[in-house]
C-alpha positions as CSV (number, residue, x, y, z in Angstrom):
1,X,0.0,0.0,0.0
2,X,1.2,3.3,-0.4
3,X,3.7,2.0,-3.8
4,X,3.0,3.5,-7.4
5,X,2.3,6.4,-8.9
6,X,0.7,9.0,-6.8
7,X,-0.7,10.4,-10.4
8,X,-2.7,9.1,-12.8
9,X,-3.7,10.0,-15.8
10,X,-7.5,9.2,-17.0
11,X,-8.1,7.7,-20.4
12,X,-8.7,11.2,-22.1
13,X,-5.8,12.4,-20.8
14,X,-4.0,9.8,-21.9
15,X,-5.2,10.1,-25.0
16,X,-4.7,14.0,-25.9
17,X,-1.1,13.4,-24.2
18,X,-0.8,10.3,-27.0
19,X,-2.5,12.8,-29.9
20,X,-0.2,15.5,-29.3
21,X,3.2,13.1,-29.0
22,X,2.1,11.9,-32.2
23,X,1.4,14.9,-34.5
24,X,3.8,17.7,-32.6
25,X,6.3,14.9,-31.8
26,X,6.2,16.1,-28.3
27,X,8.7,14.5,-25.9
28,X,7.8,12.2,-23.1
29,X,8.9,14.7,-20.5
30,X,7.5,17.6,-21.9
31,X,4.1,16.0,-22.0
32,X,5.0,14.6,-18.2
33,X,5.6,18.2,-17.3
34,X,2.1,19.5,-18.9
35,X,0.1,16.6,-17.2
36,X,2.1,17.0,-14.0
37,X,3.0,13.2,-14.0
38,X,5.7,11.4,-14.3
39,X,7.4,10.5,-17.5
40,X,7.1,6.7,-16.9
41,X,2.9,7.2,-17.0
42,X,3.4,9.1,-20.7
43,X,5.4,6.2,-21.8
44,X,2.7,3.8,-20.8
45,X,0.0,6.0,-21.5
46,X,1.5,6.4,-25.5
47,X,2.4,2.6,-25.2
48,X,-1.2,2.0,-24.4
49,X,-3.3,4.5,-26.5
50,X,-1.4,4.1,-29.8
51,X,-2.4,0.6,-30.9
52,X,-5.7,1.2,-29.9
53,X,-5.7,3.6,-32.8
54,X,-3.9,2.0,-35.4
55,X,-6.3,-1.1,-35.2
56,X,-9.1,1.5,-35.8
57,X,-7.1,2.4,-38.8
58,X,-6.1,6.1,-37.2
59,X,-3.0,7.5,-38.4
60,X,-1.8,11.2,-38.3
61,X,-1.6,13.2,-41.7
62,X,1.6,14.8,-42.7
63,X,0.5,18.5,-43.7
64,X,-3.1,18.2,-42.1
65,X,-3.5,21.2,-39.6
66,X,-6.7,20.6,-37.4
67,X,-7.0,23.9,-35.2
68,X,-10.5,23.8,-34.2
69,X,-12.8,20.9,-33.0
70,X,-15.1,21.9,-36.1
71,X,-12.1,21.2,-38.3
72,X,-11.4,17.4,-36.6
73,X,-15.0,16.7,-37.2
74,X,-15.4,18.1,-40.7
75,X,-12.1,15.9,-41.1
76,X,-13.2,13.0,-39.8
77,X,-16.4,13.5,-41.6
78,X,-14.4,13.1,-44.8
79,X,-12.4,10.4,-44.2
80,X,-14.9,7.9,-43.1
């Protein structure tokens, strides 16, 4: 009792933290830093998050600049 992380990071956080690693190439720590956990739960949150989007076929477009959550939508919308 007592061992562990004393932060954790909820599954939308660890999946913006694994959204912006991906398309800004963010480090670990840096991301660690903004969540205010440790580097070890990024790892693990990135390790866990991005097969869970390649198996739904999710990848991040080179060029694609998605500034607004209308734009991700319309995006998506496109895509299928």
């Amino acid at each position: 009792m007592g061992a562990g992380a004393k932060h954790r990071l909820v599954f939308v956080g660890r999946f913006l933290a694994t959204l912006v690693h991906l398309r800004h190439a963010t480090t670990h720590h840096v991301l660690a830093c903004w969540f205010g956990v440790d580097r070890s739960i990024i790892t693990r949150a990135i390790a866990e998050v991005r097969p869970l989007l390649a198996e739904r076929g999710c990848t991040i477009s080179q060029g694609v600049r998605l500034r607004t959550l209308a734009k991700v939508i319309d995006h998506l919308g496109t895509d299928g």
